[in-house]
C-alpha positions as CSV (number, residue, x, y, z in Angstrom):
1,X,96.6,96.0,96.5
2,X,96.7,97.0,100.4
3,X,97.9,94.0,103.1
4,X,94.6,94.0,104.1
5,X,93.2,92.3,100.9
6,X,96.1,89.8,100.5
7,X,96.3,86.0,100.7
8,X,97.3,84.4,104.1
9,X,100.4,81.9,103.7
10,X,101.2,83.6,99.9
11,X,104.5,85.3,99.4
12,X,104.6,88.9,98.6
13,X,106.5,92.0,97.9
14,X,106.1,95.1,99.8
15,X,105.7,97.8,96.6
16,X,104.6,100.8,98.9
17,X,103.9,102.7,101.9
18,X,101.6,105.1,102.1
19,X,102.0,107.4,105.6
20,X,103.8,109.6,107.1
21,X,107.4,109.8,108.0
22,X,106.7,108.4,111.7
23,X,104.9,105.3,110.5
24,X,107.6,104.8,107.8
25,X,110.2,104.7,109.8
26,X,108.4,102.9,112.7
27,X,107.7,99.9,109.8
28,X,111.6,100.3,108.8
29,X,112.8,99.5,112.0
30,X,110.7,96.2,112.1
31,X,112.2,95.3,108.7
32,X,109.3,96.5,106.6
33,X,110.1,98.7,103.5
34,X,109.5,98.4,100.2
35,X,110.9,95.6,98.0
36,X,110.9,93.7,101.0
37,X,109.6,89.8,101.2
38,X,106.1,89.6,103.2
39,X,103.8,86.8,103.9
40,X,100.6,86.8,105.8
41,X,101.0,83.9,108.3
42,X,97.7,84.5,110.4
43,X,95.1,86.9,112.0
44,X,94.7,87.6,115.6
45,X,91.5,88.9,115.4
46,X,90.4,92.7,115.9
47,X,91.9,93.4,112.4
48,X,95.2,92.5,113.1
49,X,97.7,90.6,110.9
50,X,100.7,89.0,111.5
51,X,103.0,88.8,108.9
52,X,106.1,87.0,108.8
53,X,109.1,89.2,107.5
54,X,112.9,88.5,107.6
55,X,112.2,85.4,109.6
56,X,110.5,87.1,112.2
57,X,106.9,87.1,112.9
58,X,105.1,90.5,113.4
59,X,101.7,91.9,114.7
60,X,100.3,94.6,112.4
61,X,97.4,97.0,113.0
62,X,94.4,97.0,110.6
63,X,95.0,101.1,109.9
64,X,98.4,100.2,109.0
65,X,97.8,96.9,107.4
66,X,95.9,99.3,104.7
67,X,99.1,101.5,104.6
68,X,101.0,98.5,103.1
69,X,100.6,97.7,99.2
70,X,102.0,94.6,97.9
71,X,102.0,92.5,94.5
């Protein structure tokens, strides 16, 4: 399921990204790849998330949010 449909505060695990090379490795320098630990911590409104990954907390775009498919 995308990012965007998850549960806040449930643990997750990144399975895929779908978008392009730029976006990839724009997400793998903040820590996010697949197989990778996620949880949904909050929403700062606008369609933003922030998730918390690697014990660090991180702001996420909606557009991308629905890039990001976890189980």
């Amino acid at each position: 399921m995308p990012l965007t449909k998850a549960t806040t505060g449930k643990d997750m695990i990144i399975t895929a990204i779908n978008g392009g090379r730029r976006m990839k490795s724009r997400l793998a320098a903040m820590g996010i790849l697949p197989g990778q630990l996620l949880r949904i911590v909050g929403s700062s409104g606008g369609g933003q998330l922030i998730v918390k990954s690697n014990g660090s907390n991180i702001a996420i775009g909606k557009g991308i949010s629905r890039s990001i498919y976890v189980i």
